[in-house]
Structures are given as C-alpha cells and as structure tokens.
C-alpha positions as CSV (number, residue, x, y, z in Angstrom):
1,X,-53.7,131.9,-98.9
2,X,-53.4,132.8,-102.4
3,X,-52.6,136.7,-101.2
4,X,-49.4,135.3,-99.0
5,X,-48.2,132.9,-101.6
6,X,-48.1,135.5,-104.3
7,X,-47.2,138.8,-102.1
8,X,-45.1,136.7,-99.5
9,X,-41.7,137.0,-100.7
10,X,-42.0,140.6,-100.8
11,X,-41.4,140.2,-96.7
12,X,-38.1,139.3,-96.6
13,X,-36.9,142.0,-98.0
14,X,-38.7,145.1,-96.1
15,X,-37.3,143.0,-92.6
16,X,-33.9,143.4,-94.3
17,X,-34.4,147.1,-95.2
18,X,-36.0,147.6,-91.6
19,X,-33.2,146.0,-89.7
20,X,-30.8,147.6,-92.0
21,X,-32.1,151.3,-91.2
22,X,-32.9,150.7,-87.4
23,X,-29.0,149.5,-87.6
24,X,-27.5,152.9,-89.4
25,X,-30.6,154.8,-87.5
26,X,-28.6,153.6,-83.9
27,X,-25.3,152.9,-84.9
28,X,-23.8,155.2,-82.5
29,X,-25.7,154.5,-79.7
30,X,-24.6,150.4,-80.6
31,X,-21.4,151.5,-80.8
32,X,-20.7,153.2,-77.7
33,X,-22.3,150.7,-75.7
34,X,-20.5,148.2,-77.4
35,X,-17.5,150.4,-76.0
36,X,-18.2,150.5,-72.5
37,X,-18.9,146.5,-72.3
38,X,-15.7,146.0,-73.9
39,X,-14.1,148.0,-71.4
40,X,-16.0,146.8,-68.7
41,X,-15.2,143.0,-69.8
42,X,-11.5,144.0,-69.7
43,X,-11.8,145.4,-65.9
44,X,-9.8,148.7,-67.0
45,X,-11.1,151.6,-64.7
46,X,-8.4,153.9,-65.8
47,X,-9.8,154.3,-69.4
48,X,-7.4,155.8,-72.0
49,X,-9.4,158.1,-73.7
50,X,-7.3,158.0,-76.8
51,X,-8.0,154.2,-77.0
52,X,-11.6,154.6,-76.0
53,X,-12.1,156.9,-78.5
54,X,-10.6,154.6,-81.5
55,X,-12.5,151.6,-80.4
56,X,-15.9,153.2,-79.8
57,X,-15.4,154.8,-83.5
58,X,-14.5,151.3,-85.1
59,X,-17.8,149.6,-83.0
60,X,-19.7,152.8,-84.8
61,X,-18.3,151.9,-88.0
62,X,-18.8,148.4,-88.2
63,X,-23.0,148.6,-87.3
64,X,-22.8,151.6,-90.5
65,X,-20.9,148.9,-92.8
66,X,-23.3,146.0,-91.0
67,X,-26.4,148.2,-91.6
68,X,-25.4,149.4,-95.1
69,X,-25.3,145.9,-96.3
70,X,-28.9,144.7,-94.7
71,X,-30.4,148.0,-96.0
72,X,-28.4,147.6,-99.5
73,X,-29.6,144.1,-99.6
74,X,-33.0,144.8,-99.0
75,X,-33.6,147.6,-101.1
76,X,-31.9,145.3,-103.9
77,X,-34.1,142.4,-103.3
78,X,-37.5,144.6,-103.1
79,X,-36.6,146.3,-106.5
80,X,-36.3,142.5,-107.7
81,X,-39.4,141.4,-106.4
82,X,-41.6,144.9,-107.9
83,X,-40.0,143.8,-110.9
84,X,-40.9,139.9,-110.6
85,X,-44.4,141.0,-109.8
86,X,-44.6,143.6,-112.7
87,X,-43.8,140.7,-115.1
88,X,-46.9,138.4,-114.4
C-alpha cells in the first residue's frame, strides 16, 4: 500500500503520454476513417475528391494537435512528478 500511495501519481501521467503517442502514432489512419464516416453520414456517393482531400487532412490534423497536447501534458506532468519524488 505504501508503494501505490507514494509511486501512484506517477500513473496518470504515463496513460497521458501513452494515449498521447498511440494518438500521433495513428493519426492518419483516425483521420481518414473519420473521413469516410463523415461522408458516409452525409449519404454523398459522388465524393469530390478536392473536398475529401481537405476534410480528411483537417481530421489528420486535429488527432496530431489532440495527441500533441496529451503527450505534451504527460511528459510535463512526469518531469514534475521525477522532480517531486527527487525532493523527499
């Protein structure tokens, strides 16, 4: 019990830095089936692939920025929590 309670917080952070990476790891693969379900949803067959092409790069970009922030975060809060630890 002691082990978790000291060591516990340190958790938190690696999930953040784990989701964050998976996130930039398959952000294009999120993206462009985020793409194909917004299409689908809208019932166009006739895709434009001008329009495609902008709103599968903007899904893309979004899980980077989304994934950049968890991972940012994470890192952040783990460098905090070394240093908490290295103070006691």
């Amino acid at each position: 019990m002691q082990f978790i309670k000291k060591y516990g917080f340190l958790i938190l952070p690696m999930i953040f830095m784990l989701i964050g990476f998976l996130t930039l790891k398959f952000s294009v693969d999120f993206g462009s089936r985020a793409a194909y379900a917004y299409f689908k949803s809208k019932g166009t067959y006739g895709i434009n692939l001008a329009e495609f092409n902008t709103i599968q790069s903007k899904y893309m970009i979004s899980h980077m920025i989304i994934g950049g922030i968890l991972f940012s975060l994470g890192t952040i809060f783990l460098f905090f929590s070394v240093y908490k630890l290295s103070k006691k």
